[in-house]
Backbone as CSV, one residue per row, in Angstrom:
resi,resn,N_x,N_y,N_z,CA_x,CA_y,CA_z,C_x,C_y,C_z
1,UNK,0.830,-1.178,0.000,0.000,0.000,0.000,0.883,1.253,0.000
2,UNK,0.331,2.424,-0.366,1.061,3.402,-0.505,1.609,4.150,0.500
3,UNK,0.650,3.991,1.599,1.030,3.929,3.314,2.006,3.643,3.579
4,UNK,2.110,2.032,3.751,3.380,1.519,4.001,4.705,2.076,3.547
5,UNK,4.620,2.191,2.283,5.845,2.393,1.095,6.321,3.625,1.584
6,UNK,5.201,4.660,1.882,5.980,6.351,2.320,6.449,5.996,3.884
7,UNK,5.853,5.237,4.370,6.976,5.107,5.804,8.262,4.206,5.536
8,UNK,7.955,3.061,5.033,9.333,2.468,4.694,10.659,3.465,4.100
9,UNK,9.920,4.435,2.876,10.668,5.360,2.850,11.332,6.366,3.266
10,UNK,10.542,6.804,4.187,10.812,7.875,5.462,11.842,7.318,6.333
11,UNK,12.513,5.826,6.364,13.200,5.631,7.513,14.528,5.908,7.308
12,UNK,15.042,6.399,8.533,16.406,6.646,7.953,17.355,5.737,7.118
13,UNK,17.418,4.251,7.712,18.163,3.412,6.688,17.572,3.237,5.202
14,UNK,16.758,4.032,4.864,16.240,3.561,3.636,16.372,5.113,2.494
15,UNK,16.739,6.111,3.180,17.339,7.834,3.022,18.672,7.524,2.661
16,UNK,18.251,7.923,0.490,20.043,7.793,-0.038,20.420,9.457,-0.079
17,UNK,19.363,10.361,0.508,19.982,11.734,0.465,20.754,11.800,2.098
18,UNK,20.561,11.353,2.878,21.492,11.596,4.033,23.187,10.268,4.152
19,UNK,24.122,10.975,4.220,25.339,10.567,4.313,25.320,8.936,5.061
20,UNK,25.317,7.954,4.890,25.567,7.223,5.683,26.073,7.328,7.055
21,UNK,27.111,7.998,7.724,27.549,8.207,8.794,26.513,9.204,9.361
22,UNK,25.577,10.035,8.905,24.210,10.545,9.567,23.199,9.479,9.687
23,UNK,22.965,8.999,9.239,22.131,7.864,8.939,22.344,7.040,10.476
24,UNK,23.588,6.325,10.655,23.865,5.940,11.549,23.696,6.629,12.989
25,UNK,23.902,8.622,12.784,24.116,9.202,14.138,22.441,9.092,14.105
26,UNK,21.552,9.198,13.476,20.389,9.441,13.930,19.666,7.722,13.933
27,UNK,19.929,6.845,13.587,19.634,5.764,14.168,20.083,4.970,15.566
28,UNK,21.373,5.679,16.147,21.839,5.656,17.342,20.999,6.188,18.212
29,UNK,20.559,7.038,17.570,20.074,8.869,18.961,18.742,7.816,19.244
30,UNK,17.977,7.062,18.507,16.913,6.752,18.123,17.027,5.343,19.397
31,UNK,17.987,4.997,19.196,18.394,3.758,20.161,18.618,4.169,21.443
32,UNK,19.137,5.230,21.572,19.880,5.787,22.636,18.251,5.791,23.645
33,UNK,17.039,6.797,23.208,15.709,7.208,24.195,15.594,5.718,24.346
34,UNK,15.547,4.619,23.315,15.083,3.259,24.157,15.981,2.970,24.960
35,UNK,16.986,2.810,25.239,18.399,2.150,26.379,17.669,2.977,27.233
36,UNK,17.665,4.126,27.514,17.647,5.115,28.521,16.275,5.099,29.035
37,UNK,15.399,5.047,28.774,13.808,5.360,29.605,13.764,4.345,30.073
38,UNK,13.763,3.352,30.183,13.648,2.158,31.102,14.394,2.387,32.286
39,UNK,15.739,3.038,32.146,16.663,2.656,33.552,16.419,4.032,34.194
40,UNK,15.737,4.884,33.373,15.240,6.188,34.000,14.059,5.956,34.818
41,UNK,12.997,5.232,34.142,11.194,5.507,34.629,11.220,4.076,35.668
42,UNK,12.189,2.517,35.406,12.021,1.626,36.146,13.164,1.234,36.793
43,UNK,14.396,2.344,37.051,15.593,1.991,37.819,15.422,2.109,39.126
44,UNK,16.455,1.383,40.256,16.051,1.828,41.281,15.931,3.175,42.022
45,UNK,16.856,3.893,41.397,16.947,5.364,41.926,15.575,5.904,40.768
46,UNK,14.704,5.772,41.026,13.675,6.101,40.314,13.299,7.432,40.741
47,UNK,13.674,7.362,42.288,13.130,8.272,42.989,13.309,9.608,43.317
48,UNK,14.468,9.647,43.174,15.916,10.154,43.660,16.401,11.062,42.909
49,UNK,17.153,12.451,42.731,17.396,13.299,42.122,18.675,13.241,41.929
50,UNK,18.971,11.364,41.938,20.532,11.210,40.844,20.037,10.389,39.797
51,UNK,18.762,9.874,39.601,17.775,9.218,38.620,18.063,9.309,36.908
52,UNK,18.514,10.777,36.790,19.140,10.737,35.496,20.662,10.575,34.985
53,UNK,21.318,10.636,36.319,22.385,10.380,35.995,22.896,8.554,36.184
54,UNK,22.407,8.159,37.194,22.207,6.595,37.351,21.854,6.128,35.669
55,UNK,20.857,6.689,34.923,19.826,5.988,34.010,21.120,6.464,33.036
56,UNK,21.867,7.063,32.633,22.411,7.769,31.912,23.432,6.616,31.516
57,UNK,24.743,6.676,32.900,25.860,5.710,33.445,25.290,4.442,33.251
58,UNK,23.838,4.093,33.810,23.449,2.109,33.165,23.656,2.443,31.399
59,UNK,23.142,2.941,30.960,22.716,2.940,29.456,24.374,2.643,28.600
60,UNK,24.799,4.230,29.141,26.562,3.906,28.811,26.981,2.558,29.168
61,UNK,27.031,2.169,30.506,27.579,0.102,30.429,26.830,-0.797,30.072
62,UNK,25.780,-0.511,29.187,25.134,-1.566,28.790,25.650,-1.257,27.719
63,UNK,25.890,-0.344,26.966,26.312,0.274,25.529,27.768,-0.689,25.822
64,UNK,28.450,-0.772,26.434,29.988,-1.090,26.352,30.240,-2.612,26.678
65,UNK,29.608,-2.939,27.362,28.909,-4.402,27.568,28.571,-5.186,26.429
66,UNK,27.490,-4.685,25.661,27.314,-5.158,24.188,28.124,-5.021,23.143
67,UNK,29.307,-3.778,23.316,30.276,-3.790,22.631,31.360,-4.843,22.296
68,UNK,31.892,-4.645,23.634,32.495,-5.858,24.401,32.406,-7.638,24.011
69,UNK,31.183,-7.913,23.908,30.546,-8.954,23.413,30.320,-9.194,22.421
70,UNK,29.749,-7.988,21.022,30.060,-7.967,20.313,31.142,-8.216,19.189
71,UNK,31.868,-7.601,20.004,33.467,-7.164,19.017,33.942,-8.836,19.295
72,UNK,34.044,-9.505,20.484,34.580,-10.836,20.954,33.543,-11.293,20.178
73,UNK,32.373,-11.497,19.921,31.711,-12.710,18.974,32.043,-12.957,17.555
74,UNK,32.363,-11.179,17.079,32.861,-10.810,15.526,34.397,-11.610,15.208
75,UNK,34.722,-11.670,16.552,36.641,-11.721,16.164,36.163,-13.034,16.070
76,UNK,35.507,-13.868,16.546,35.869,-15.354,17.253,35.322,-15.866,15.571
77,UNK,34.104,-15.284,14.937,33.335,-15.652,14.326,33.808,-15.330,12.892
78,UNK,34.668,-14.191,12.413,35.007,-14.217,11.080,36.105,-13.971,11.127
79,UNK,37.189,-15.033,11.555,38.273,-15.302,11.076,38.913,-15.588,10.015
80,UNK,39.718,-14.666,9.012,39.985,-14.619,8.247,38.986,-14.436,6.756
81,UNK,39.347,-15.186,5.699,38.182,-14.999,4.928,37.258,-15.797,4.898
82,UNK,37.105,-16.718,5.518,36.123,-17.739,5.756,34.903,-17.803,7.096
83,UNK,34.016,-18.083,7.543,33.418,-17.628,8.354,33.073,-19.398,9.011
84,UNK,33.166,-19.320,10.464,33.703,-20.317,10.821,32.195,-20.342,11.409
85,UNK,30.924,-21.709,11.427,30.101,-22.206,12.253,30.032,-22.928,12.826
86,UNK,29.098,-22.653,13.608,28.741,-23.551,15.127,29.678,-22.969,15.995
């Protein structure tokens, strides 16, 4: 439907007028409000007027955490030119 098609189009990964490396900063920013409102609205310092900075600091080590894990699954997993399973 034609609906669909103008939102599919509208998304940033699917925008050949914005630079790739924008593309990416605004699909981050986009990631970033989901990491963050959860450890803001259901962290324990919920209460507390260090609430945004707690929610801030989780988001950052979960960001580095998945990095972390990431980057170690990538190395382990495409070694060399061949891509190694199981």
């Amino acid at each position: 439907s034609p609906l669909v098609a103008g939102f599919l189009a509208g998304l940033p990964a699917n925008r050949r007028a914005v630079s790739p490396v924008l593309r990416g900063v605004e699909i981050g920013l986009a990631h970033g409000y989901l990491l963050l409102g959860p450890f803001l609205a259901l962290g324990p310092l919920r209460d507390t007027s260090a609430a945004s900075t707690a929610g801030v600091l989780s988001s950052w080590g979960l960001v580095a955490i998945l990095a972390a894990c990431l980057s170690i699954y990538g190395k382990v997993t495409y070694q060399g030119d061949e891509v190694v399973l199981g």
